[in-house]
C-alpha positions as CSV (number, residue, x, y, z in Angstrom):
1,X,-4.4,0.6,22.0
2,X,-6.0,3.6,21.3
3,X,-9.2,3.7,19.1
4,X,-7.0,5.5,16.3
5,X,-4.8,2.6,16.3
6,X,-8.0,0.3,15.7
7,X,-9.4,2.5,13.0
8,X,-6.0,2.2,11.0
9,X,-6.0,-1.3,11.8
10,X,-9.6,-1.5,9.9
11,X,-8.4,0.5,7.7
12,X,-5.0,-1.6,6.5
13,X,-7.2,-4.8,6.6
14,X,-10.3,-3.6,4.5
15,X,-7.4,-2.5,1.7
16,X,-5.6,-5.5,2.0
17,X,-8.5,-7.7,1.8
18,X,-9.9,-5.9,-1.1
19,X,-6.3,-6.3,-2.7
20,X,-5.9,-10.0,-1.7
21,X,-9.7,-10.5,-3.3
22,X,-8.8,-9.7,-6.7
23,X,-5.5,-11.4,-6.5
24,X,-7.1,-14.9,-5.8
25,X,-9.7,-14.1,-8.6
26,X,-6.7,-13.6,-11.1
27,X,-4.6,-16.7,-9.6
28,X,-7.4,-18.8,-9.7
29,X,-8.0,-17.4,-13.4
30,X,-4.4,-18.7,-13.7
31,X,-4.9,-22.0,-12.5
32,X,-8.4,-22.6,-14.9
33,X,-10.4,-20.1,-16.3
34,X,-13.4,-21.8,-14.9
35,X,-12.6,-21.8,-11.5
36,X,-14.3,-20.1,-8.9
37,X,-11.7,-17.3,-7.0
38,X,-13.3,-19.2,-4.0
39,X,-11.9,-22.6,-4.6
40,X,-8.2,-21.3,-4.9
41,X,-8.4,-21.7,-1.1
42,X,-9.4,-25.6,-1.6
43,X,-6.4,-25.9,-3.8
44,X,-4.2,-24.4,-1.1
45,X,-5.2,-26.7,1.4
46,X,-5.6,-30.0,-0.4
47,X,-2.0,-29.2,-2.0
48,X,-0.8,-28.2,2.0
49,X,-2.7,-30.9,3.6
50,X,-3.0,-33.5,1.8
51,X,-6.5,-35.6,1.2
52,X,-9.5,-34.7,3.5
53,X,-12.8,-35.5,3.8
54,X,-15.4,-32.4,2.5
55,X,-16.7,-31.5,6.2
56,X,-12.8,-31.1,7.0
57,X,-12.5,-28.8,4.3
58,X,-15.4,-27.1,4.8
59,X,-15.0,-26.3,9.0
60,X,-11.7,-25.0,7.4
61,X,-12.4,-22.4,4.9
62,X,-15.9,-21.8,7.5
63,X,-18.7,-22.1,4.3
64,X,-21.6,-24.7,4.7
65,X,-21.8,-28.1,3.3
66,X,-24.1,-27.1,0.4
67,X,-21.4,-24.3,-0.9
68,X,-18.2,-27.1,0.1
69,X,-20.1,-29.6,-2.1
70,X,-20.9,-26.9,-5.2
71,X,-17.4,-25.7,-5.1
72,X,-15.6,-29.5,-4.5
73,X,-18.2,-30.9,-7.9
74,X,-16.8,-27.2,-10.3
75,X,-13.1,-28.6,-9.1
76,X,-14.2,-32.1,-10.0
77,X,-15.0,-31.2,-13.3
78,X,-12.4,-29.0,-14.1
79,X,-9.9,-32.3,-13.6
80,X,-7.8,-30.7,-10.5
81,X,-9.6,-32.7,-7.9
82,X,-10.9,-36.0,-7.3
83,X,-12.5,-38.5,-4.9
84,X,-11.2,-41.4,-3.6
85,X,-12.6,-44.2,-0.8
86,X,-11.3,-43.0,2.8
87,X,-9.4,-46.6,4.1
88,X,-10.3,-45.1,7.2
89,X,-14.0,-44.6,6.7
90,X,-15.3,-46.9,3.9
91,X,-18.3,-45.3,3.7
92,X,-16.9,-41.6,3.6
93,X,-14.7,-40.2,0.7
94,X,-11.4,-38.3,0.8
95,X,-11.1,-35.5,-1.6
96,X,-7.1,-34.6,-2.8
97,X,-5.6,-32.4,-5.9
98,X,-5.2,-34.7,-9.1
99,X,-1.2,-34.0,-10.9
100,X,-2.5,-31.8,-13.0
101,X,-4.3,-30.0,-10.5
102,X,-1.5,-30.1,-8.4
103,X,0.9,-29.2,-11.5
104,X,-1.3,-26.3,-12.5
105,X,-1.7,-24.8,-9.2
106,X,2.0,-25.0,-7.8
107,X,3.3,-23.0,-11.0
108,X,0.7,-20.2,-10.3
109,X,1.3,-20.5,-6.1
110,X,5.1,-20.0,-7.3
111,X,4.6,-17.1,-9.2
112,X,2.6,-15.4,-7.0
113,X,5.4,-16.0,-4.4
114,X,8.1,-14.6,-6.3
115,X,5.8,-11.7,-6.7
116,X,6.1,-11.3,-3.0
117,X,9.9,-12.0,-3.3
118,X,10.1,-9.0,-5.8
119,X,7.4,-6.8,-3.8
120,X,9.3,-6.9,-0.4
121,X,12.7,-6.7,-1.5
122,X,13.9,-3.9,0.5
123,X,12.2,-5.7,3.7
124,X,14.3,-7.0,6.2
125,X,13.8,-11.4,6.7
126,X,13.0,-10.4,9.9
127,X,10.2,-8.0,9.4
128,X,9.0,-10.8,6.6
129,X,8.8,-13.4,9.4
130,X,7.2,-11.5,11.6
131,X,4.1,-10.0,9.5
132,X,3.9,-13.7,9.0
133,X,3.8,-14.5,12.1
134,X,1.3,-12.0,13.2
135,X,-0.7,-12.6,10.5
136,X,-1.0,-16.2,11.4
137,X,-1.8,-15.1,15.2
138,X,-4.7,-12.8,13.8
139,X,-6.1,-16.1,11.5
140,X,-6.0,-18.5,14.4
141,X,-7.9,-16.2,17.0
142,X,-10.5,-14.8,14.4
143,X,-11.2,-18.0,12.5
């Protein structure tokens, strides 16, 4: 690759980054009007994953355990989240989406999706798969 083709690579990415910023600041909006656009990302995972422990979900979305902890107490309080004992770990506690956290953030992860649906309507399944793909490829060797 040339540098030109890096430079429009920066270039895509900063937009699209920008764009994807204020799109999780209105979905999370949608999900509560309280919540942080930060935490959307918990929501994802916990709704994706399953329960984990707060130092899982914090080597995941890469913040520190202070931030994790500020961010896991607002989603606490806000009823979409809550703690339970780990049977694994008696002494640690596994964090997962309460229904009406899970309720409330599946209606606003499906309308953003058929956002998507409407957006790339004259793209090929193909070319959909594949951004997909390489986006996932650019997540796993940056993260």
């Amino acid at each position: 690759m040339s540098d030109l083709e890096f430079l429009s690579l920066e270039r895509e990415l900063t937009l699209f980054l920008r764009r994807a910023r204020a799109t999780s600041g209105e979905m999370a909006r949608e999900v509560h009007p309280d919540l942080e656009p930060a935490a959307y990302g918990l929501l994802v995972r916990l709704d994706e994953s399953g329960p984990q422990r707060a130092t899982e979900l914090a080597a995941y979305i890469g913040v520190g355990k202070a931030t994790m902890s500020r961010q896991l107490h607002a989603l606490e309080v806000l009823g979409l989240v809550t703690r339970e004992p780990d049977p694994a770990d008696g002494r640690a506690w596994l964090l997962r989406l309460t229904d009406e956290g899970r309720g409330r953030f599946r209606a606003v992860r499906e309308a953003r999706r058929a956002r998507y649906v409407r957006r790339l309507a004259d793209w090929d399944r193909g070319e959909v798969a594949e951004l997909a793909r390489l986006l996932r490829r650019l997540n796993a060797e940056t993260g």
